[in-house]
Each structure stands twice: as structure tokens, then as C-alpha cells.
MARBA-3410 file (N, C-alpha, C, O; in Angstrom, 1 decimal):
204
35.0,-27.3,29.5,35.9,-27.8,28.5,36.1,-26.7,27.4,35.0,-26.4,26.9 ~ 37.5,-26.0,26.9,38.0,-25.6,26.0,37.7,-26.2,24.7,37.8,-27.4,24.6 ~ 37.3,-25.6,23.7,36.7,-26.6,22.1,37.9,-25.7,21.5,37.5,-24.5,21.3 ~ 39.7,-26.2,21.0,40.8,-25.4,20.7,40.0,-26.1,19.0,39.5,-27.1,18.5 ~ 40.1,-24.3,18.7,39.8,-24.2,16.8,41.1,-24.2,15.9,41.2,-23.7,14.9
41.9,-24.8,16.5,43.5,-24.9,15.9,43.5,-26.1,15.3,43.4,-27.0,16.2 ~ 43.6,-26.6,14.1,43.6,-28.0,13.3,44.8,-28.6,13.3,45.9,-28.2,12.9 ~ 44.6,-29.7,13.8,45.8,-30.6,14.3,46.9,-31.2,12.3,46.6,-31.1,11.1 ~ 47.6,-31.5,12.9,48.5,-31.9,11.4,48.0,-33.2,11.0,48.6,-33.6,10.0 ~ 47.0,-34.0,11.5,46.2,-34.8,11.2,45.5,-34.7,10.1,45.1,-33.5,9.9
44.9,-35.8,9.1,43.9,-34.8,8.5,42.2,-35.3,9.2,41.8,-36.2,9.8 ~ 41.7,-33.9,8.5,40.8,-33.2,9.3,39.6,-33.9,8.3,39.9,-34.4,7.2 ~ 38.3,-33.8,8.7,37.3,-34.3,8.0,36.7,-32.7,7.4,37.3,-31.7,7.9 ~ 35.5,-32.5,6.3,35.5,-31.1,5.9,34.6,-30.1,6.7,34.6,-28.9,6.4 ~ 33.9,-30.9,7.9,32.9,-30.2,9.0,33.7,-29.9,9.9,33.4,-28.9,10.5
34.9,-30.5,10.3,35.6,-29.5,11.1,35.6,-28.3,11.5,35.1,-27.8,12.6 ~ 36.1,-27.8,10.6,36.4,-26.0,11.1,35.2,-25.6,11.2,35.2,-24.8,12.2 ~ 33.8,-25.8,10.6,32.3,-25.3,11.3,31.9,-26.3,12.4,31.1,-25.6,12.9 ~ 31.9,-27.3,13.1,31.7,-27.8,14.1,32.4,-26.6,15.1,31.8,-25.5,15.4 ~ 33.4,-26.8,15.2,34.8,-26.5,16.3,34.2,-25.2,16.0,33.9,-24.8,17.2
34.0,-24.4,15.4,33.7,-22.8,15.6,32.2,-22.4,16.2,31.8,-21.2,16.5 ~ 31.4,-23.7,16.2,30.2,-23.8,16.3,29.8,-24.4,17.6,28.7,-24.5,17.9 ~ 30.6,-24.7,18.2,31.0,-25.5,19.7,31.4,-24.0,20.3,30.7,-23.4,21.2 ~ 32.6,-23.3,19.6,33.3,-22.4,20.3,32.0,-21.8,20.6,31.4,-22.3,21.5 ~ 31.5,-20.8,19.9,30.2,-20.1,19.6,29.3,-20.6,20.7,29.2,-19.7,21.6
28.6,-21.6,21.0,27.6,-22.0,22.2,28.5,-21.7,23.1,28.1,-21.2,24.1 ~ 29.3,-21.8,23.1,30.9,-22.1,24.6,30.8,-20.8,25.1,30.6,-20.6,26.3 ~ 30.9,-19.8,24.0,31.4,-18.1,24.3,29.8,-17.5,24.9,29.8,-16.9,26.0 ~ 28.9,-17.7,24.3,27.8,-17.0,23.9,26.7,-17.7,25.0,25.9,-17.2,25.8 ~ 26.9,-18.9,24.6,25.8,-19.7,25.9,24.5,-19.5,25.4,24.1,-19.8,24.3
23.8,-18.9,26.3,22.3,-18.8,26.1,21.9,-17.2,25.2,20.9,-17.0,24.5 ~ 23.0,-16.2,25.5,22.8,-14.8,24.4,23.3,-15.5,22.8,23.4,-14.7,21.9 ~ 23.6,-16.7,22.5,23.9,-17.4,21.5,22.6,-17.0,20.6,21.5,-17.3,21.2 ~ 22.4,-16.4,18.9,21.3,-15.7,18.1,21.3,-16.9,17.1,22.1,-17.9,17.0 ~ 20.1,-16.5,16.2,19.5,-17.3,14.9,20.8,-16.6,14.4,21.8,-17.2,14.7
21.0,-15.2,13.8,21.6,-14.9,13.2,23.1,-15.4,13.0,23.6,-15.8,12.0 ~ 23.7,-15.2,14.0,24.4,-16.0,14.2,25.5,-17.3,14.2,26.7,-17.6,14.3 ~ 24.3,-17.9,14.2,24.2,-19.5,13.7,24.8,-19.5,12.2,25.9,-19.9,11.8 ~ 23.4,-18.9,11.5,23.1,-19.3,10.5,24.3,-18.2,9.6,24.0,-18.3,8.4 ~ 25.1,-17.5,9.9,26.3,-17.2,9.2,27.0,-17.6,9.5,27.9,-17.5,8.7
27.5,-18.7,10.9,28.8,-19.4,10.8,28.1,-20.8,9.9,29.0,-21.4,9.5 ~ 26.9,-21.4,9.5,26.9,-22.2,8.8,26.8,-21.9,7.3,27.1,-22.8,6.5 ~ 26.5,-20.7,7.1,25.9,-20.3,5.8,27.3,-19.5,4.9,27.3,-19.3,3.7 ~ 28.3,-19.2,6.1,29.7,-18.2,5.6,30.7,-19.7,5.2,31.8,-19.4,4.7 ~ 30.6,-21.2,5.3,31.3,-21.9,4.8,31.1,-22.4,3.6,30.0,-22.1,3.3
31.7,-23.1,2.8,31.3,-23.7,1.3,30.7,-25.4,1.8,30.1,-26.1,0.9 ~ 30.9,-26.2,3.5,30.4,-27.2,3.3,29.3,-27.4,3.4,28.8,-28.3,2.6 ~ 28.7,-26.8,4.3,27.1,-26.7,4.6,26.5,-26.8,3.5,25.9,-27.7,3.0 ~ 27.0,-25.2,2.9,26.4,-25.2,1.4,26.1,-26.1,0.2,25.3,-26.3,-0.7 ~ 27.2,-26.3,0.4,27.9,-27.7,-0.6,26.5,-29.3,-0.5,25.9,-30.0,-1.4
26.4,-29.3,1.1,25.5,-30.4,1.3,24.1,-29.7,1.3,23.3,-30.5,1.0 ~ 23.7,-28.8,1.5,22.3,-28.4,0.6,22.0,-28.3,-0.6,20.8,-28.5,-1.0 ~ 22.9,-28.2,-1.2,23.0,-28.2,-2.5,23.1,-29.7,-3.2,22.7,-29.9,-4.3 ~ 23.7,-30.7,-2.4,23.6,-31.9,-2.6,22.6,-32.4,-2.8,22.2,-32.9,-3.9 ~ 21.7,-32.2,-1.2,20.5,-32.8,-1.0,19.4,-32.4,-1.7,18.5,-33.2,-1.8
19.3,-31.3,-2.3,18.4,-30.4,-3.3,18.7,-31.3,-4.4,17.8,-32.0,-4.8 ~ 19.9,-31.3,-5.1,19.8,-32.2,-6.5,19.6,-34.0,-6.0,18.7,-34.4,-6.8 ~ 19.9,-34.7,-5.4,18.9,-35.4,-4.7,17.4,-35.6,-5.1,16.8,-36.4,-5.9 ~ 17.0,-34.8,-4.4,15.6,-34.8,-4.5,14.9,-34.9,-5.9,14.0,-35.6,-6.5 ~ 16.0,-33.4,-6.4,15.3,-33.1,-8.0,15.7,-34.1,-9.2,15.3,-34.3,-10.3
16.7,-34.6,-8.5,16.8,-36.1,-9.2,15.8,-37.2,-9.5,15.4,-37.7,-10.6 ~ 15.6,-37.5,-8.2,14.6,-38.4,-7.9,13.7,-38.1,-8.1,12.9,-39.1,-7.9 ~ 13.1,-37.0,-8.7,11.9,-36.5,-8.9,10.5,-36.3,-7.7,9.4,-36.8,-7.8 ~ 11.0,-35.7,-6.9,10.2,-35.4,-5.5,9.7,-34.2,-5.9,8.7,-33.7,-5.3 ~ 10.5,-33.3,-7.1,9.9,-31.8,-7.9,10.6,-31.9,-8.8,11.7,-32.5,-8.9
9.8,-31.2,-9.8,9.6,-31.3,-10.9,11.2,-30.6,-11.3,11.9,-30.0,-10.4 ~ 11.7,-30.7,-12.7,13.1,-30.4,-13.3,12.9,-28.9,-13.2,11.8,-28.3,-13.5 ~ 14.1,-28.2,-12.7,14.1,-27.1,-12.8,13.8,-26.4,-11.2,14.2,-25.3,-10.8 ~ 13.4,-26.9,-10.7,12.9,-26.6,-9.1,14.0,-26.5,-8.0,13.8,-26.2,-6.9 ~ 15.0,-26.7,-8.6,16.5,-27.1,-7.5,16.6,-26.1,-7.0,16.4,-26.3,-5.8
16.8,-24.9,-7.3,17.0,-23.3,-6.5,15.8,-23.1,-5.8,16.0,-22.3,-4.9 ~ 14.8,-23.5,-5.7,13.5,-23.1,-5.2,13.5,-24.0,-3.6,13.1,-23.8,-2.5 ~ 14.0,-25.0,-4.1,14.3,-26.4,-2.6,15.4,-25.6,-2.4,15.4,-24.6,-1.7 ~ 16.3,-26.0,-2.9,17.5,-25.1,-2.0,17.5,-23.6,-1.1,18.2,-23.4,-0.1 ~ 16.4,-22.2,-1.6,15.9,-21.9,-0.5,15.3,-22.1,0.3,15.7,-21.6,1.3
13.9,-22.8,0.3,13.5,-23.1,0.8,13.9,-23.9,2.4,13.4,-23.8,3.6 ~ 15.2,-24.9,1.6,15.5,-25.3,3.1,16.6,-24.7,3.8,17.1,-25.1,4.9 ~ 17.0,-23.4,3.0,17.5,-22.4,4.0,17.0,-21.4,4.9,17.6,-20.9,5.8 ~ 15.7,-21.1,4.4,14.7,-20.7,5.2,13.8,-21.4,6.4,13.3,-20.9,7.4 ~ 13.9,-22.9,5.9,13.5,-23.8,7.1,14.8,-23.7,8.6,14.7,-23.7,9.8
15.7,-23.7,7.7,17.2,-23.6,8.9,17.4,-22.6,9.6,18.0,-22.7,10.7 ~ 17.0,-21.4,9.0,16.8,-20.3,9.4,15.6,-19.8,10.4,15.5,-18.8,11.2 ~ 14.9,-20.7,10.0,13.4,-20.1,11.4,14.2,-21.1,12.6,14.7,-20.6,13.6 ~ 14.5,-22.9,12.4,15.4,-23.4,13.5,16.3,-22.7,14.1,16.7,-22.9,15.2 ~ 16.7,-22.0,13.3,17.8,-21.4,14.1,17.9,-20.4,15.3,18.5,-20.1,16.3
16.6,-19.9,14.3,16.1,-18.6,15.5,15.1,-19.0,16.5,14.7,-18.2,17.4 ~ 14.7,-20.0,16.4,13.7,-21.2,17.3,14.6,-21.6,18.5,14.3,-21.6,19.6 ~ 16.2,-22.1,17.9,16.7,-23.3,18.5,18.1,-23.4,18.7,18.8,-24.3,18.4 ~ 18.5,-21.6,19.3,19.9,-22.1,18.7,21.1,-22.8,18.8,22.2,-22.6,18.4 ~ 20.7,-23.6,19.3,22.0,-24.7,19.6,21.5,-25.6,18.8,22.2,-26.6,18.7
20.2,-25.4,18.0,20.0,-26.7,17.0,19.7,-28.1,17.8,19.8,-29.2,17.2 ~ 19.3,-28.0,19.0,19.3,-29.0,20.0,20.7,-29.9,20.0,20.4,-31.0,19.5 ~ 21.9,-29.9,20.2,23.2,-30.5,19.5,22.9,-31.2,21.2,22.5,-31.1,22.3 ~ 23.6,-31.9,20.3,24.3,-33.4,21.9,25.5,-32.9,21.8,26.0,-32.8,20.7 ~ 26.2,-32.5,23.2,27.6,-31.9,22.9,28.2,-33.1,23.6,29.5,-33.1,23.6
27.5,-34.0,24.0,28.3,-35.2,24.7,28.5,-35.9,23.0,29.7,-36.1,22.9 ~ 28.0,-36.1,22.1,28.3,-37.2,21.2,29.2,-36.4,19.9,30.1,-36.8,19.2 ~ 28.4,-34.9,20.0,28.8,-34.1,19.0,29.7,-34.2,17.9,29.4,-34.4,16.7 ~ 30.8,-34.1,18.5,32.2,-34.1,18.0,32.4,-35.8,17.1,33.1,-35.6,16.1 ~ 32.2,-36.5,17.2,32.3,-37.8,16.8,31.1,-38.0,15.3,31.3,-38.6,14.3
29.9,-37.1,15.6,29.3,-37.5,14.9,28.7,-36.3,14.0,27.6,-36.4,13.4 ~ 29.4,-35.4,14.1,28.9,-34.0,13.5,28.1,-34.0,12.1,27.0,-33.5,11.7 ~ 29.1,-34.6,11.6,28.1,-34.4,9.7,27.4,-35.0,9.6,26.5,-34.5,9.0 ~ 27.2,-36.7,10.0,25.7,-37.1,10.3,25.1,-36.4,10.6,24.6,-35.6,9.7 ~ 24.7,-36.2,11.8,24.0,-35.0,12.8,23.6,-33.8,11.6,22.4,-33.5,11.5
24.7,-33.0,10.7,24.7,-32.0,9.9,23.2,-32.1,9.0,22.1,-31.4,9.0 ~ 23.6,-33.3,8.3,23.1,-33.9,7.0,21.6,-34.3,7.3,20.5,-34.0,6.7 ~ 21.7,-35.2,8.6,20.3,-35.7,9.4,19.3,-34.4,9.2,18.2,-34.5,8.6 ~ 20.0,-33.1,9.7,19.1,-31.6,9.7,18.6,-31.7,8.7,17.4,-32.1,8.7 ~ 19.6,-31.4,7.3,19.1,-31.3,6.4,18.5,-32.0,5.7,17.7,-31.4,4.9
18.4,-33.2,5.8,17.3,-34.4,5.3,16.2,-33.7,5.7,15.5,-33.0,5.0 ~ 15.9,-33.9,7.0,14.5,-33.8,7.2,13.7,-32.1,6.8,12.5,-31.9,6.6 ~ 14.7,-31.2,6.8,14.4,-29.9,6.3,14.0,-30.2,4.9,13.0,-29.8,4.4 ~ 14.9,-31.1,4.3,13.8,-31.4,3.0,13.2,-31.6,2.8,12.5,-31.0,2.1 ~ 13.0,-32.7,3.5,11.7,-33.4,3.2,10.4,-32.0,3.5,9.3,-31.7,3.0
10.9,-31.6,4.2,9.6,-30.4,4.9,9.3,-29.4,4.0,8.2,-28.9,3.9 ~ 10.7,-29.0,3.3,10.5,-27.9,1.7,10.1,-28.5,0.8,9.7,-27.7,-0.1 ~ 10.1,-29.8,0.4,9.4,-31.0,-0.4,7.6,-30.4,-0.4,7.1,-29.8,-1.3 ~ 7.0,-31.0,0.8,5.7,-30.9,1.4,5.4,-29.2,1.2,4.5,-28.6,0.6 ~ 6.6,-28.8,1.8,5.6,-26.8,1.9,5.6,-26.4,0.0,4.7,-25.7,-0.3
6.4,-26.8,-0.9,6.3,-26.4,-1.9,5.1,-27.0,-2.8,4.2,-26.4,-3.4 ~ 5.3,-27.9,-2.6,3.9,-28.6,-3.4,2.6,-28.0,-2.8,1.5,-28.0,-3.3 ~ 3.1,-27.6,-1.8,1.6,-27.4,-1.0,1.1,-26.0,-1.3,-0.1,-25.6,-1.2 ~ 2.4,-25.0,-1.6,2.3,-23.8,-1.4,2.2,-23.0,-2.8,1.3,-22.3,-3.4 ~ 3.9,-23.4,-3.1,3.8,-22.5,-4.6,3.6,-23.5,-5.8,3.7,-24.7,-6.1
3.1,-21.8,-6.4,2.8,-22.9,-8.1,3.6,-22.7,-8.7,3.2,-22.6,-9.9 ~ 5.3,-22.4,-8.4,6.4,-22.1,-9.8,5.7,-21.2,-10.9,5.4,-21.6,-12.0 ~ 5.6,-20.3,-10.6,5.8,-19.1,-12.0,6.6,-18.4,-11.0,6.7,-18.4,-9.8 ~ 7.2,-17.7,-12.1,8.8,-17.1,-12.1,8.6,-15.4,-11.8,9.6,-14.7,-12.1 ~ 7.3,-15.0,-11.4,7.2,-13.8,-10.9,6.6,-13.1,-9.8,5.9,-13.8,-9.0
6.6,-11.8,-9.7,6.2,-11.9,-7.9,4.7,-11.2,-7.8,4.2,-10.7,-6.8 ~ 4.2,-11.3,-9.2,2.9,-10.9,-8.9,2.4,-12.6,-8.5,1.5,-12.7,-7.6 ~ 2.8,-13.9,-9.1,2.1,-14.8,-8.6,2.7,-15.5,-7.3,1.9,-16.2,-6.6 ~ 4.2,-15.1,-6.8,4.1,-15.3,-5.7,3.2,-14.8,-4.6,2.8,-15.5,-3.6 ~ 2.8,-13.4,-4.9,2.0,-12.7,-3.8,0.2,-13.2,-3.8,-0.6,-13.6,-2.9
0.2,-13.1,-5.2,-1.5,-13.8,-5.6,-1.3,-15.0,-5.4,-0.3,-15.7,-5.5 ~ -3.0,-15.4,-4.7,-3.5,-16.9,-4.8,-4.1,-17.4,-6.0,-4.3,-18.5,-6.4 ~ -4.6,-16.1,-6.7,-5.3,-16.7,-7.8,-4.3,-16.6,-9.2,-3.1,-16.4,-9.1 ~ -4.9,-16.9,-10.3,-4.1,-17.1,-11.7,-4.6,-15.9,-12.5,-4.2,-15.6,-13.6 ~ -5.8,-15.3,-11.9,-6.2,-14.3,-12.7,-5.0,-12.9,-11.9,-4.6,-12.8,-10.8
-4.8,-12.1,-13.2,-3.9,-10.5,-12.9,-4.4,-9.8,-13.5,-4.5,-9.9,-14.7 ~ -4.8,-8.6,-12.8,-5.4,-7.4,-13.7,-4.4,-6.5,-13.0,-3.6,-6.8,-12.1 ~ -4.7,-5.2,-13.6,-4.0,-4.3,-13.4,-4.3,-3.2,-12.2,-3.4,-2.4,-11.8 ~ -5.7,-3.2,-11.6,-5.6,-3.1,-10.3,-4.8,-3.6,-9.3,-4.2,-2.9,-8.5 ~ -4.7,-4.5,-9.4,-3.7,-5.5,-8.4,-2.5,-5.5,-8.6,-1.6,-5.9,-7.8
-2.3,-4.9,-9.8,-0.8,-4.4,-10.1,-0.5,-2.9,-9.9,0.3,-2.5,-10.6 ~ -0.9,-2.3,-9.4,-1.3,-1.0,-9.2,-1.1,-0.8,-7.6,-0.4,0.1,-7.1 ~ -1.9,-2.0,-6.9,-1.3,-1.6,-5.0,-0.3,-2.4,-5.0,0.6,-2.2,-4.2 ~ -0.1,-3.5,-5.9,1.6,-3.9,-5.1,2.3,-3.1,-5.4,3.1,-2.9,-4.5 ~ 2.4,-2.2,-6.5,3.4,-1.4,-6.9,3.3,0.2,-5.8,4.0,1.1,-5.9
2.3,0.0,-4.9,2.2,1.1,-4.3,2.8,0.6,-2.6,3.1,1.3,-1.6 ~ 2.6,-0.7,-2.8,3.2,-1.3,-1.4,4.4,-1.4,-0.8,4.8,-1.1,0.3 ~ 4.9,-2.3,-2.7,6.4,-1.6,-3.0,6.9,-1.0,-2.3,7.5,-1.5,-1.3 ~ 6.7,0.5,-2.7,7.0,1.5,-3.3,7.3,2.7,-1.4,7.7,3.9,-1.2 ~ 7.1,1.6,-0.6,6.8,2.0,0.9,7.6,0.9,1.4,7.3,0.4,2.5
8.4,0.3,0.7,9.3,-1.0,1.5,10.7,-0.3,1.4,11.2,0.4,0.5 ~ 11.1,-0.7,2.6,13.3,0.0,2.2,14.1,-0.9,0.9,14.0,-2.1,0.6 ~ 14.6,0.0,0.6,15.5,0.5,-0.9,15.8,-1.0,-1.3,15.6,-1.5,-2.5 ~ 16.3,-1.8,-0.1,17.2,-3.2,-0.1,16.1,-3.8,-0.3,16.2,-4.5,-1.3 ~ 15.2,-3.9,0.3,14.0,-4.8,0.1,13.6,-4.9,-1.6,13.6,-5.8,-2.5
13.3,-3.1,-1.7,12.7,-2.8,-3.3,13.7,-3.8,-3.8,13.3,-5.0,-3.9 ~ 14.6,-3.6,-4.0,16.2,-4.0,-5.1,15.8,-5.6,-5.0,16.2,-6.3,-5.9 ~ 15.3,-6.2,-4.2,15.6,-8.1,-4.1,14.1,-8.1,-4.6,14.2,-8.9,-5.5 ~ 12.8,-7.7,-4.5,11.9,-7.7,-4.8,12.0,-7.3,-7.0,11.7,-8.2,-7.7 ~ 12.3,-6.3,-7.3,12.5,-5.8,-8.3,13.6,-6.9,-9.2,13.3,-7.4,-10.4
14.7,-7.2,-8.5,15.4,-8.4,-9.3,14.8,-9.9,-9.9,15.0,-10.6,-10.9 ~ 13.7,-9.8,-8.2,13.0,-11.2,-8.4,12.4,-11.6,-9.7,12.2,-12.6,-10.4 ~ 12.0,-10.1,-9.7,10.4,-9.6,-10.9,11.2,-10.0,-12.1,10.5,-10.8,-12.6 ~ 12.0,-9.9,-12.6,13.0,-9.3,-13.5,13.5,-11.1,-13.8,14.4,-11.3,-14.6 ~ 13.1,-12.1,-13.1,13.7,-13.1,-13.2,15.1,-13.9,-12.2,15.5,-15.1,-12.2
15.4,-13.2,-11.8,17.3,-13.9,-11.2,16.4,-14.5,-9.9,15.4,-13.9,-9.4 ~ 17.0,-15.8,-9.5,17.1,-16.2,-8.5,17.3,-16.2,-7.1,18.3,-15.4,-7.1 ~ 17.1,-16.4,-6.2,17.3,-15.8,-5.1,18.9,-15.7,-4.7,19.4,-14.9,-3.8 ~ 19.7,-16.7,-5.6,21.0,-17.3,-5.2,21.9,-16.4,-6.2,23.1,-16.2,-6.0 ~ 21.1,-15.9,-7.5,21.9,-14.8,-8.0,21.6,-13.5,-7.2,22.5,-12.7,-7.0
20.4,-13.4,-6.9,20.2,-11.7,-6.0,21.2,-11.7,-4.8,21.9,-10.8,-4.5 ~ 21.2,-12.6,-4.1,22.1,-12.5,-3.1,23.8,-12.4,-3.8,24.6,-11.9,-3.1 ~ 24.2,-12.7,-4.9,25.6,-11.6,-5.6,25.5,-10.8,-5.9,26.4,-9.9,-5.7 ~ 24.3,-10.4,-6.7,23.7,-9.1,-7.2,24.5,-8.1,-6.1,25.5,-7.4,-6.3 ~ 23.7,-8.2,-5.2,23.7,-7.2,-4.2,24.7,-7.4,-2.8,24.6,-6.9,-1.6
25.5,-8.2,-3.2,26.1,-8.6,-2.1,26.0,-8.6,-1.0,26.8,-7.8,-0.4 ~ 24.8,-9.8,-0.1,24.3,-9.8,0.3,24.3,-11.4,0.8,24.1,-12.2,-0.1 ~ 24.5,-11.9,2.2,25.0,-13.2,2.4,22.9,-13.8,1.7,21.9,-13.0,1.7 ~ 23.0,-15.2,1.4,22.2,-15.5,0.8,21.2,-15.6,1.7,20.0,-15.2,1.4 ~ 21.6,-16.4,3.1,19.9,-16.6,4.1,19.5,-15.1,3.6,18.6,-14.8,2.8
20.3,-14.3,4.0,19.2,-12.6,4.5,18.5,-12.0,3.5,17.8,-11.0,3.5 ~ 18.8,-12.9,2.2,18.1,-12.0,1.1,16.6,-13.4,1.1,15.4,-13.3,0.7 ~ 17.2,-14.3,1.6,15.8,-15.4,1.5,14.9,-14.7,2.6,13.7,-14.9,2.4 ~ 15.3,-14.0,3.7,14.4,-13.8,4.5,13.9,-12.8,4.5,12.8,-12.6,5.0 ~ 14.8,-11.7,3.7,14.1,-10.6,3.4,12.6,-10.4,2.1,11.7,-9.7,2.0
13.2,-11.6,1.4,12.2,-11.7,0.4,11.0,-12.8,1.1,9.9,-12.9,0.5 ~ 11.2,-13.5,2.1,9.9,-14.7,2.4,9.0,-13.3,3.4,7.8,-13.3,3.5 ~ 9.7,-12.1,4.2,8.7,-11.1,4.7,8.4,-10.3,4.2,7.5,-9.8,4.8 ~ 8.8,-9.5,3.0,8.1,-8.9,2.0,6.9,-9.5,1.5,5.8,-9.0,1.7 ~ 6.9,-10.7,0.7,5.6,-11.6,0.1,5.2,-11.7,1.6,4.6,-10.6,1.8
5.1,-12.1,2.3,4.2,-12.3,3.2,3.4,-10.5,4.0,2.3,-10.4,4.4 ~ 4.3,-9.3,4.0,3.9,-8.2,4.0,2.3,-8.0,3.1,1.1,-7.8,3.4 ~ 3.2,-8.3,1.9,2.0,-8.0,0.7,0.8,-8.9,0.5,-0.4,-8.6,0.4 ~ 1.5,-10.2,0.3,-0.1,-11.1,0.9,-1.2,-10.7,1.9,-2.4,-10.9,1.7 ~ -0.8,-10.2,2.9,-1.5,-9.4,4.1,-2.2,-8.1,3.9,-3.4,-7.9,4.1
-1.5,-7.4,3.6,-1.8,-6.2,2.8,-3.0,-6.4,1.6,-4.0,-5.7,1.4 ~ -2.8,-7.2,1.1,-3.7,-7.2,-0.1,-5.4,-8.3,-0.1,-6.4,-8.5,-0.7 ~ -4.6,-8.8,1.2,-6.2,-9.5,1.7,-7.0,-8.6,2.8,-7.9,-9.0,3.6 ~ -6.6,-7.4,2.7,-7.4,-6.5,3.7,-8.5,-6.1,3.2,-9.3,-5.3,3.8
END
């Protein structure tokens, strides 16, 4: 079956043009179909985004995390979408129901990706706003310890330093990705394997 990405004079619901390009995509691609891939035909639209960003204020509404935490859930469950994707990439889709039920299906993901960035955040980070405590477990910082990250640093590529260095500096993951123009997954994933680089590094 042909999946035609030409929008009928009908109107169209706003998952359209990412379903139908995302159908095309398994169609063309089949099994060489990538994470990467995926996650810039969902991540290059404003709706996807639009409904992460829903479901994050959601949460932080409801108080599942604390006020102020919305950018922190909102990568986080782009980072959750992003290991599925590279896990799974067809996202396990029913292509028999697909079409009929796409943004359910959409939104279903992203629910339960919250709920899961819900759990790993509480579980994980303690919200301070810099990357000596993302990397440390402890609350104590001396200046040895600031001395090999800066030497760890200092041995990561340029792009890495620059999302690392902005972090430090305060901006969000969602301003570093304009900063540097830079689609937003790849700066989330560049910065979740740096910290995890240096966590490693520094428990040797």
C-alpha cells in the first residue's frame, strides 16, 4: 500500500502530515528505518512538540514536580523517546489501526514516557541548576573535583564543551539547543552522554 503525503481539500486533523510522513518513512526505509531518524521527523514538527509540552505542564500543574521543573520533564521525556526510538523504530505502530487512531496512539507514548520522567527525576536528580551537581552525587564541592571536570572537559569536542559550558552558565537545554542551533533531541543527548562520560570518569 502507497501512504500518498498529499493533503486532501478536506480538513485535515494536526497529526497528519507527521503520521503520513511517518508511515511514508517505515514504507521507504523498512527495517534500515534509524532512531535518528524517527526522532527528527517527530521532533522537526511544532505538533509533537506542542503535545510534550502540554503533557509536561500537566504534570507540573498537578504537582507530580515541584514549580519550575517543566523544562527538566520536558527533556527528559525527549530523551525517553529518543532511547525508544533507537530501541524501536517503528515505535511498535499498528499499521492496520494506525491511521484512524494516530494521536491517541501519539499522546498514549507520551503519557506513559511521563509518567517514567516523573519516577527517573525524583529518583535521580536533585534540581540544582549546575553541572558540577549534575555530575556529583554528593552536595559537598571542593575544588579538586572542580579541577578534573574541568580537565575532562577540556578533552570533549568543541560542540559538546559549548552545551556543557552554556549549561554551567544557566540556559536550559531548550535555550542551548537555539543557542547553537542545534535540533533539541541532539543537544539532550549530547548533554545526558557527557554527564554520564564524567560520572564514570570521576568514579574511577
Amino acid at each position: 500500500m502507497e501512504y500518498d503525503s498529499t493533503p486532501s481539500t478536506s480538513e485535515l486533523p494536526p497529526w497528519d502530515r507527521l503520521m503520513r510522513a511517518f508511515l511514508t518513512l517505515l514504507q521507504s526505509d523498512g527495517p534500515r528505518t534509524t532512531g535518528d531518524s524517527v526522532c527528527e521527523l517527530f521532533f522537526g514538527g511544532p505538533w509533537f512538540c506542542d503535545l510534550v509540552e502540554r503533557r509536561a505542564k500537566q504534570a507540573v500543574d498537578a504537582h507530580a514536580l515541584r514549580s519550575g521543573c517543566r523544562d527538566d520533564l520536558e527533556q527528559e521525556i525527549a530523551l525517553l523517546f529518543l532511547q525508544k526510538a533507537h530501541k524501536q523504530p517503528d515505535l511498535h505502530v499498528n499499521l492496520d489501526v494506525v491511521e484512524g487512531h494516530f494521536g491517541g496512539w501519539v499522546w498514549t507514548i507520551i503519557d506513559r514516557l511521563c509518567a517514567e520522567a516523573i519516577q527517573h527525576l525524583h529518583r535521580v536528580y536533585r534540581f540544582e541548576g549546575n553541572l558540577l551537581d549534575e555530575v556529583e552525587s554528593t552536595t559537598k564541592q571542593n575544588e579538586e573535583t572542580k579541577i578534573d571536570i574541568g580537565l575532562l572537559i577540556a578533552g570533549l569536542p568543541q560542540a559538546t564543551q559549548a552545551i556543557l559550558a552554556l549549561f554551567d552558565e544557566g540556559y536550559t537545554l531548550t535555550e542551548i539547543a537555539e543557542l547553537v542551533d542545534e535540533q533539541y533531541w541532539r543537544v539532550c543527548e549530547t548533554f545526558r552522554k557527557a554527564v554520564a562520560f564524567l560520572r564514570d570518569r570521576l568514579s574511577d
